[in-house]
C-alpha positions in Angstrom: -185.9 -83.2 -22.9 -186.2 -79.8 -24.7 -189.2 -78.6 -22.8 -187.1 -79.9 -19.1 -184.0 -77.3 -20.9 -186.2 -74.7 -21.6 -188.0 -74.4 -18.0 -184.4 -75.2 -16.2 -182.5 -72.7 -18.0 -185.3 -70.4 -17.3 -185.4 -71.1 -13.6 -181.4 -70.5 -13.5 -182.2 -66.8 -15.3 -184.7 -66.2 -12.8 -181.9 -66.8 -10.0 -180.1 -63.7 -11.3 -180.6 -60.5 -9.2 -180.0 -58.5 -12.4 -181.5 -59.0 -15.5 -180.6 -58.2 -19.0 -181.9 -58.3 -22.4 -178.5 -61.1 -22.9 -179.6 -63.0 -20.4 -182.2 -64.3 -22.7 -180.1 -66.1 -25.2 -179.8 -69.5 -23.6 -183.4 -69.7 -23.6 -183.6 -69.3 -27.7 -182.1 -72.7 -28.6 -185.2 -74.5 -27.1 -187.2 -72.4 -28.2 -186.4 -72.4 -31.4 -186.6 -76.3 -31.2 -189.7 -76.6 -29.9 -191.4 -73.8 -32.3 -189.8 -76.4 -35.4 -191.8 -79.2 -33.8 -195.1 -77.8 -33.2 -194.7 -76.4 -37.0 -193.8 -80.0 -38.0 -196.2 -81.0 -36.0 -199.3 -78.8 -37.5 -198.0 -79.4 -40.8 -198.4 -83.5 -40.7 -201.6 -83.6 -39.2 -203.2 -80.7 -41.5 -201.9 -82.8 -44.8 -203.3 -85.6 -43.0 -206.1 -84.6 -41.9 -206.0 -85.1 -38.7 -205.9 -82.2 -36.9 -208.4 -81.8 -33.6 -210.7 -78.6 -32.6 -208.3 -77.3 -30.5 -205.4 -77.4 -33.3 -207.9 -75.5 -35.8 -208.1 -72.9 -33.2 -204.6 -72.6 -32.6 -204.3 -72.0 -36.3 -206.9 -69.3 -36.6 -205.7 -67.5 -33.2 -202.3 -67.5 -35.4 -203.7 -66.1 -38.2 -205.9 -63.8 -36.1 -202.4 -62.4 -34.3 -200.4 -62.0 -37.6 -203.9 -59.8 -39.2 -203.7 -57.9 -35.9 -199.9 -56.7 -36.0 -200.3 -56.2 -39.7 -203.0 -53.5 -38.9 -201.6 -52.2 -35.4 -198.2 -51.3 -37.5 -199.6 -49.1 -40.1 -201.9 -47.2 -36.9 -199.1 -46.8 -35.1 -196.8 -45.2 -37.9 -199.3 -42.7 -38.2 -200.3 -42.4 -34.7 -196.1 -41.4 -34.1 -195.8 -39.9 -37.5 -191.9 -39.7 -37.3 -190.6 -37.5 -40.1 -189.6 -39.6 -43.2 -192.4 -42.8 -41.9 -195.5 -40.7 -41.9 -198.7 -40.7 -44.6 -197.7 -40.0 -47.8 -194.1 -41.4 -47.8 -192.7 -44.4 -49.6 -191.6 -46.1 -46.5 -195.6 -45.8 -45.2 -197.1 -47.2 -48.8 -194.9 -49.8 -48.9 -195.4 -51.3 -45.2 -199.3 -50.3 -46.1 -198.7 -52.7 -49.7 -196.3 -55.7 -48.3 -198.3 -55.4 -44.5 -201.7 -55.7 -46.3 -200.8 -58.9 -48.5 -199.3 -60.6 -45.5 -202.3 -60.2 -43.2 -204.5 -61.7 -46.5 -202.3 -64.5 -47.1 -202.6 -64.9 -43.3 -206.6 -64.8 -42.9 -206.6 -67.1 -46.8 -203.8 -69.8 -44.7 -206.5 -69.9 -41.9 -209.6 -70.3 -43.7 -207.8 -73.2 -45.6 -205.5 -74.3 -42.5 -202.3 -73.8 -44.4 -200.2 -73.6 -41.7 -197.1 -73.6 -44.1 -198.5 -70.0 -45.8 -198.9 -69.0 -42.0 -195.1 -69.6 -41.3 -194.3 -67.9 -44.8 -196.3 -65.3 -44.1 -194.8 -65.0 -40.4 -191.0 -65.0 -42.0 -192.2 -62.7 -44.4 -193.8 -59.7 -41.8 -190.8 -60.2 -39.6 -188.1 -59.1 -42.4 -190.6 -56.3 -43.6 -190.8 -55.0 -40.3 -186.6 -55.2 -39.6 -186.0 -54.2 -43.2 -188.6 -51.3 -43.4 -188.9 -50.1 -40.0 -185.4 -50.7 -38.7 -184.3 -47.4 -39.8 -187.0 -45.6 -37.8 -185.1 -46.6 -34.5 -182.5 -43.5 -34.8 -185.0 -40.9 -35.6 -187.3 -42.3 -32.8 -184.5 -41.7 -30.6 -183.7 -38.6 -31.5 -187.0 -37.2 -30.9 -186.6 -35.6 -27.7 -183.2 -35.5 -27.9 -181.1 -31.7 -27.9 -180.0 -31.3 -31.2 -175.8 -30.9 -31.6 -174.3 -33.2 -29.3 -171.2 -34.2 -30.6 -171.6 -38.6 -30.6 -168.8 -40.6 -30.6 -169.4 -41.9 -34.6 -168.2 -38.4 -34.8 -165.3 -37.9 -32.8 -164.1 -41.1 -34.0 -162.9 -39.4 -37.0 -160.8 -36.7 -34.7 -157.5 -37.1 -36.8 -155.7 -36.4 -33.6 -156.5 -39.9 -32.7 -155.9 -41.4 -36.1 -153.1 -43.4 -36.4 -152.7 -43.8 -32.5 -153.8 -46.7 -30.6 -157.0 -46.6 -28.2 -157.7 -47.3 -24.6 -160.3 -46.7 -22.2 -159.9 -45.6 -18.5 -163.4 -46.6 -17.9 -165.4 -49.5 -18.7 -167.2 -48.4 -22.0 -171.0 -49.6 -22.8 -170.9 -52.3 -25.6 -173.1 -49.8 -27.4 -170.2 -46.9 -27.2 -167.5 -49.5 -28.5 -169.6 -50.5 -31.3 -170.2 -46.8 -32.3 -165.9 -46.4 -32.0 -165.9 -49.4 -34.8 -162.9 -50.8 -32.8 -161.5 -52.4 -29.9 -161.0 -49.9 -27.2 -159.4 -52.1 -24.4 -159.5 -51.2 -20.6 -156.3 -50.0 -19.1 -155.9 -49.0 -15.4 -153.5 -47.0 -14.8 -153.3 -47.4 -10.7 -152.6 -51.3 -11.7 -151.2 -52.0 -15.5 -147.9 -50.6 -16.7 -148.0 -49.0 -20.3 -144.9 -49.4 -22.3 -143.4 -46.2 -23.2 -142.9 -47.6 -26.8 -147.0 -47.7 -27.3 -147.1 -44.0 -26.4 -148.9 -41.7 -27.8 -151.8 -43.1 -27.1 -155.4 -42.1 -27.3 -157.5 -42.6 -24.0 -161.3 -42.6 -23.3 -162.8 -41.5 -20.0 -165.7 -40.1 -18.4 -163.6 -37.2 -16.1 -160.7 -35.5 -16.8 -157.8 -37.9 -17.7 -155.5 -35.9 -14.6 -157.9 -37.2 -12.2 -157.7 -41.2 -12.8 -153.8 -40.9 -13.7 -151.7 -41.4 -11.0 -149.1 -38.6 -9.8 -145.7 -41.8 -10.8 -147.6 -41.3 -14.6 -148.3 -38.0 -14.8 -144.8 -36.7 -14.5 -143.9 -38.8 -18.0 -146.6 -37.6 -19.7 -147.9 -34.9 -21.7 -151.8 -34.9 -21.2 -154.1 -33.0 -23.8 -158.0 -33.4 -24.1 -158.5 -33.5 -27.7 -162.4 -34.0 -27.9 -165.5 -35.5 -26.2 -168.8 -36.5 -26.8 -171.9 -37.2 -25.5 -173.0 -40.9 -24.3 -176.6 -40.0 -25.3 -179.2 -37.8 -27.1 -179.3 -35.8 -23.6 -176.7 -34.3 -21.7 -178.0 -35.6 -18.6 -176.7 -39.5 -20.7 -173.2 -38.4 -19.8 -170.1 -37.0 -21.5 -166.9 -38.7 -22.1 -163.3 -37.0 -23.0 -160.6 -38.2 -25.3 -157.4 -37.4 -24.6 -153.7 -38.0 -26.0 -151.0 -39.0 -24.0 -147.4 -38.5 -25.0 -144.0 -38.7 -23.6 -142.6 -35.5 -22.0 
């Protein structure tokens, strides 16, 4: 029943012109079911002794894959050699040190078909490469990126927008309205009425504010662009204004 869910869901997905990383999550609860009972699985008939040829290869190929990531992530941070991850930082001995004793455990679990040292060791890479590595995501991003570009974490804190509430103009990226730490809801001014008693208000928008406004609004309103920033580490990403509006 689990595997006829996995391969239907994945059939539906593959129906859908576009595709997105998102897409992916009703595929995980399968998944994860059937990864729990291929472990169970492998752990019953190892204890038991009962496991076939082809189970013992499965094991070592395992193993084998764990050993291999535990060497390719060490060559790779000094292949890259991002500043602050390269030789003779803490961050690079201490993948070297935790990366080392996984890929032993794993080749040790193999040899003695331990698959239960295999899924400890598995756990254990996976949380020393999110906890260790995961902060080498914003310096590999800003690696060709032009340096000064005003982001939006910062012109969040433009005290001109402070204590006033937010709305967009434009659809914003999830990405940009996790970086305002807020809910910045979508208002269209051609369709939606704004109370007067919300104003001012701070708006978000990707042109000038006087463009998207209609004329039956603009002749209430005091319009001032107050900051911007930059959708990327590259100007070609895009730029995006903030603006207050207040009552005339």
């Amino acid at each position: 029943m689990v595997l006829g869910w996995l391969l239907a869901a994945l059939v539906l997905l593959s129906l859908v012109p576009e595709k997105k990383v998102r897409y992916m999550l009703p595929l995980l609860p399968p998944l994860a079911l059937l990864t729990a009972g291929a472990l169970r699985y492998w752990e019953t008939i190892f204890r038991h002794q009962q496991a076939t040829r082809s189970d013992h290869l499965l094991l070592r190929f395992w193993a084998g894959l764990l050993a291999v990531v535990c060497l390719a992530v060490p060559g790779a941070m000094l292949v890259i050699n991002l500043p602050g991850f390269g030789p003779n930082t803490l961050r690079f001995d201490a993948v070297v040190l935790v990366l080392g004793s996984v890929g032993i455990v794993a080749v040790r679990a193999a040899w003695h078909t331990r698959p239960e040292l295999l899924m400890a060791a598995s756990l254990t890479l996976m949380a020393a490469i999110l906890s260790i590595l995961q902060p080498a995501y914003p310096v590999w991003e800003e690696r060709h990126g032009e340096r000064g570009l005003r982001q939006l974490s910062m012109a969040r804190r433009q005290p001109a927008i402070q204590q006033v509430p937010w709305y967009s103009l434009d659809t914003m990226q999830v990405k940009q309205v996790w970086a305002a730490g807020q809910a910045v809801p979508t208002w269209n001014p051609a369709t939606d009425s704004l109370p007067l008693q919300k104003l001012p208000i701070a708006v978000f928008s990707n042109s000038l504010p006087y463009t998207k406004i209609p004329a039956r609004w603009r002749r209430h309103l005091q319009i001032k662009v107050v900051d911007g920033y930059y959708l990327g580490r590259e100007r070609k990403k895009g730029h995006w204004f903030i603006s207050i509006l207040r009552p005339l």
